[in-house]
C-alpha positions as CSV (number, residue, x, y, z in Angstrom):
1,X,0.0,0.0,0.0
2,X,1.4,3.7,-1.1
3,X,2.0,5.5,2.3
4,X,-0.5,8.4,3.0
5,X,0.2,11.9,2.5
6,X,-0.4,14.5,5.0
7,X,-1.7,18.0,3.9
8,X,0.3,20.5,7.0
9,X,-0.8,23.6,7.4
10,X,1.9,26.9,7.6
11,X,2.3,29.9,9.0
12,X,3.0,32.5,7.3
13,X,6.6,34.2,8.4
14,X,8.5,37.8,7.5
15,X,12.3,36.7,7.3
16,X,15.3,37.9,5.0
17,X,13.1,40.0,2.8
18,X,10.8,36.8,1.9
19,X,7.4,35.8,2.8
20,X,7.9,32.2,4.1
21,X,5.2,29.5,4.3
22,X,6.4,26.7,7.0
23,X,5.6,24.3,9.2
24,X,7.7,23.5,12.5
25,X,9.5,20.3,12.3
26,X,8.3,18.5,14.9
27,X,4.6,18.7,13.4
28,X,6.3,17.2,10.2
29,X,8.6,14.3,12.1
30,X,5.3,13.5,14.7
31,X,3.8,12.9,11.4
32,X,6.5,11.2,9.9
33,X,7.3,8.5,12.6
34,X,4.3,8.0,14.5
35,X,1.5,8.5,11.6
36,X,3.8,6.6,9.3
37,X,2.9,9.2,6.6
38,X,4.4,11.8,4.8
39,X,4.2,15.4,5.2
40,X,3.2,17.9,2.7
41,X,3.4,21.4,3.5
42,X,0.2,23.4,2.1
43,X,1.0,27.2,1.8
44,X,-1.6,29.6,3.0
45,X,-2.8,31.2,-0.2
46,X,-6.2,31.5,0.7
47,X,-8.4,31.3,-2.3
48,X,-6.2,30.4,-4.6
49,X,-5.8,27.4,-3.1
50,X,-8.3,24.6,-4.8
51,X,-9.0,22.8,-2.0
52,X,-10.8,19.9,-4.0
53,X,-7.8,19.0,-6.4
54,X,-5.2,18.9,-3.3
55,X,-7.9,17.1,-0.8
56,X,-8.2,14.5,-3.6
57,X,-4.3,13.8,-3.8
58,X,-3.9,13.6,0.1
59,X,-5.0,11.1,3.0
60,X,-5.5,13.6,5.8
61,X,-5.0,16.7,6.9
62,X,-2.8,18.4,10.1
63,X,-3.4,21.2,11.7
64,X,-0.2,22.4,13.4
65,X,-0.3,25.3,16.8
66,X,1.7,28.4,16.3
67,X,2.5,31.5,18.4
68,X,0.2,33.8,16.4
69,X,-3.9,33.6,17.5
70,X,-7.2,33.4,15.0
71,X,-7.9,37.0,14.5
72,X,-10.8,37.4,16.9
73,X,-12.6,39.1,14.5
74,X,-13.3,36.6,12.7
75,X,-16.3,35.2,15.3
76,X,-17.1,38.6,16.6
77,X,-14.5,40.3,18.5
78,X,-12.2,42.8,18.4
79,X,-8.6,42.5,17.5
80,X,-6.1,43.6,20.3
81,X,-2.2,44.2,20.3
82,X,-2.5,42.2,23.4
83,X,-3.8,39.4,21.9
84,X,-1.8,39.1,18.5
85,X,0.2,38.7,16.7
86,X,-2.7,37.2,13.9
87,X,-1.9,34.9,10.8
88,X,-5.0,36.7,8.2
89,X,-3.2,34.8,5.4
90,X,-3.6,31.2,7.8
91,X,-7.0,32.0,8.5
92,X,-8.1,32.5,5.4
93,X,-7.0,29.0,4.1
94,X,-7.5,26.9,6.9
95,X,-10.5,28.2,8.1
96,X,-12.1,26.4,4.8
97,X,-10.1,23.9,4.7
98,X,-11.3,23.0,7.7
99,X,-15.0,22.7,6.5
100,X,-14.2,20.5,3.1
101,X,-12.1,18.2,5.0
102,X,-15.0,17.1,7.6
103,X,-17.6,17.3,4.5
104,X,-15.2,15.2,2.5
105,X,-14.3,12.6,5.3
106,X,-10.9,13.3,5.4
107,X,-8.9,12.4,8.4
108,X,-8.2,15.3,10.6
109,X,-5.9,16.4,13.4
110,X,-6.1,19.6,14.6
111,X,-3.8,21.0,17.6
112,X,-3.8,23.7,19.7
113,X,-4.0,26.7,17.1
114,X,-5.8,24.1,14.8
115,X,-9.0,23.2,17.2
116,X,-9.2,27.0,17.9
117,X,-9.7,27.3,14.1
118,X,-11.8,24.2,14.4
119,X,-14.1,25.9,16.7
120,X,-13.8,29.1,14.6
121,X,-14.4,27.8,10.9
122,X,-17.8,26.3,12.3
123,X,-19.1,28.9,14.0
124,X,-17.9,28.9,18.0
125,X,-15.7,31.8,19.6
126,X,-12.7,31.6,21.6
127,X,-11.6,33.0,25.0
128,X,-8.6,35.3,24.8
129,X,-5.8,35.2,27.6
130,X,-7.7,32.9,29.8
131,X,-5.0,33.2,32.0
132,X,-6.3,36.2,32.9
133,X,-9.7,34.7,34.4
134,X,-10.9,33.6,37.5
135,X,-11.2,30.1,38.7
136,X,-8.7,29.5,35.1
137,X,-4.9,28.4,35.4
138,X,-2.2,29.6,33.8
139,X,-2.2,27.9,30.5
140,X,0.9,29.3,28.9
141,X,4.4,27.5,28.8
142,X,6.6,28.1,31.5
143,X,9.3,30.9,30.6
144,X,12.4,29.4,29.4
145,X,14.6,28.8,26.7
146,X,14.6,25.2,26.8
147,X,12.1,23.7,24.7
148,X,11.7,20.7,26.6
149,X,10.9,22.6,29.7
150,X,8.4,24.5,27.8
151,X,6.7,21.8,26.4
152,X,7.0,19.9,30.1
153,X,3.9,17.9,31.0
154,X,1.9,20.7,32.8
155,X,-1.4,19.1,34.5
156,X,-4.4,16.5,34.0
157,X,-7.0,16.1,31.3
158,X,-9.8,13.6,31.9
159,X,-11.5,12.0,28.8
160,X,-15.3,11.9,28.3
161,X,-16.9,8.3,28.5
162,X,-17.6,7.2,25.2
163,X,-15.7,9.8,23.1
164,X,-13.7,9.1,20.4
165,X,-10.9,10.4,22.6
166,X,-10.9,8.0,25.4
167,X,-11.3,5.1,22.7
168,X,-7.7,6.0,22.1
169,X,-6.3,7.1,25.1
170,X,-8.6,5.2,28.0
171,X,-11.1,7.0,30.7
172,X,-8.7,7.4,32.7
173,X,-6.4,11.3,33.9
174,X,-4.2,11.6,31.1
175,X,-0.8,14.0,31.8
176,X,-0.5,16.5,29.2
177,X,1.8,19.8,28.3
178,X,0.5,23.4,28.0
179,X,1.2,26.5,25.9
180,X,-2.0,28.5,24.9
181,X,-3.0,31.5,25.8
182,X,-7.1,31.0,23.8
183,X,-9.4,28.4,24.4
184,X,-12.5,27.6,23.4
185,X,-15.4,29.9,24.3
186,X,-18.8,29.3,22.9
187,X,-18.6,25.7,21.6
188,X,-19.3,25.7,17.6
189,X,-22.1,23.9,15.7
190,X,-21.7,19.9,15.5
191,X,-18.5,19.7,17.8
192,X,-18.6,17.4,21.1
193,X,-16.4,18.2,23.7
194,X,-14.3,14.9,24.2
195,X,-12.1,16.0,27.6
196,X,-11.7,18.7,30.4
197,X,-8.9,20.0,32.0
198,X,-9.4,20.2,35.6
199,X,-10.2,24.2,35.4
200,X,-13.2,23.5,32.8
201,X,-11.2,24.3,29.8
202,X,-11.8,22.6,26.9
203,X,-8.5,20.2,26.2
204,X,-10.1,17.7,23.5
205,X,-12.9,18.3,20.9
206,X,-14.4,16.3,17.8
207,X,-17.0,17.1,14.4
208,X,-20.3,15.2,15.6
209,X,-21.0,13.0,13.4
210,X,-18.1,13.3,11.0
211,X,-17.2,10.8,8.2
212,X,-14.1,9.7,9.3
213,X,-11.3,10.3,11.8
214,X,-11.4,13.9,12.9
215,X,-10.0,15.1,16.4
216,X,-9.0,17.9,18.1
217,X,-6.4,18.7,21.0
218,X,-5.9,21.7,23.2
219,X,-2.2,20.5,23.9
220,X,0.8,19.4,22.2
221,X,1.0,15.4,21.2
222,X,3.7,16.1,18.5
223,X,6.5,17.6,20.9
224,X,6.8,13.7,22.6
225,X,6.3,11.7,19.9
226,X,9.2,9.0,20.3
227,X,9.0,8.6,24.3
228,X,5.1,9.6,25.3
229,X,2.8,7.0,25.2
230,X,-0.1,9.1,24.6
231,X,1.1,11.5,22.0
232,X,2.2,7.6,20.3
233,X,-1.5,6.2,20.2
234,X,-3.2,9.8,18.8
235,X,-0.5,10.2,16.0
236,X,-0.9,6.0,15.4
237,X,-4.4,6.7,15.7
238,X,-4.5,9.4,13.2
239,X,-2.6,6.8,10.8
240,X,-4.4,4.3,11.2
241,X,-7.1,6.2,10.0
242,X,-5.8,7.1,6.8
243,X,-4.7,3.7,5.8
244,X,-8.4,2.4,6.4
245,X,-9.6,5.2,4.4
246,X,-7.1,4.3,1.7
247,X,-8.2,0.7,2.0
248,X,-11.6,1.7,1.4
249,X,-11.2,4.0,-1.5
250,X,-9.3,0.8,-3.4
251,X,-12.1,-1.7,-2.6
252,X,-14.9,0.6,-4.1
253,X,-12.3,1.3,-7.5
254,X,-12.0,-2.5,-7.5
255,X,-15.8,-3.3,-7.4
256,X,-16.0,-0.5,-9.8
């Protein structure tokens, strides 16, 4: 069987004089060695982007975090200093591609950054520097300039019976890493919230009633894939997903 290809969404970057369209590399190795798939980098050209023709060449779709936010005006708010830096370029091509990946059935991942647009693209709001309110923790990654402190496991997420979530990962507190300052607000149409953190935020989140494999996480699964269990059985997960899908798009051109 041809190994899947991965459609990875990129920031768009300022550097040297060029516009750059990229993708962090550990979005692209997660993918790599514990999807068993390759990556393919889609730039963020908005519209000119036919998102048909490059949906039909790939197996499933990631969508990476990054250190700028979904524009809040985009579900209704207004657009801070505070709050950026925005992405308009991102948001305006994954923000559909969102919608004609779930409507096609094409495996999704979305993390951090990506299930914020998740919530955006159909319809829910987000919750700027939660750290900020009551009752909420600090979300954000601890300051430092080691990465594997920042991406350090933080606190406890606890799956929702029955959610496609915990059919990975078990019912039981699952240890995770933290480095968002948004969440999820006002849950949008069709999504089912599949875990909590302990605060109430929202850490896990899926399409109701989607075609295939399509799953969202607050925190970071790529950061640990060769030594954390967990981020091993979402990415494997996510895999698996696109090889059945595969599977079933050769028996129907074989009956055909």
């Amino acid at each position: 069987m041809p190994t899947p290809l991965v459609l990875v969404s990129a920031d768009v970057r300022e550097t040297d004089g060029y516009e750059w369209h990229a993708a962090p590399s550990t979005y692209l190795l997660a993918v790599l060695k514990g999807s068993e798939a390759i990556p393919v980098i889609l730039p963020s050209l908005g519209p000119e982007i036919p998102l048909d023709d490059i949906l039909d060449r790939v197996d499933g779709v990631l969508l990476t975090g990054a250190r700028s936010n979904v524009n809040p005006e985009l579900y209704g708010e207004v657009a801070t200093e505070e709050n950026g830096p925005y992405d308009p370029k991102r948001d305006a091509t994954t923000l559909p591609l969102i919608r004609r990946t779930i409507e096609r059935g094409v495996p999704l991942l979305a993390i951090c950054r990506g299930m914020q647009e998740l919530n955006v693209a159909l319809g829910g709001t987000l919750v700027t520097e939660i750290q900020t309110l009551p009752g909420k923790r600090d979300h954000r990654a601890p300051p430092s300039d080691n990465q594997a402190t920042r991406f350090g496991l933080a606190h406890t997420i606890t799956p929702e019976p029955g959610s496609c979530i915990a059919a990975i990962l078990g019912t039981g507190p699952v240890h995770v890493n933290s480095l968002h300052r948004q969440a999820v607000g006002t849950l949008g149409q069709a999504l089912t919230v599949d875990a909590l953190a302990e605060d109430g935020t929202v850490e896990a989140m899926r399409p109701t009633g989607a075609k295939g494999f399509a799953l969202a996480t607050q925190w970071h699964p790529e950061y640990w894939i060769a030594s954390d269990d967990t981020s091993q059985k979402l990415f494997r997960a996510f895999g698996d997903a696109m090889r059945e899908r595969m599977n079933a798009r050769e028996r129907s051109e074989a009956a055909e």
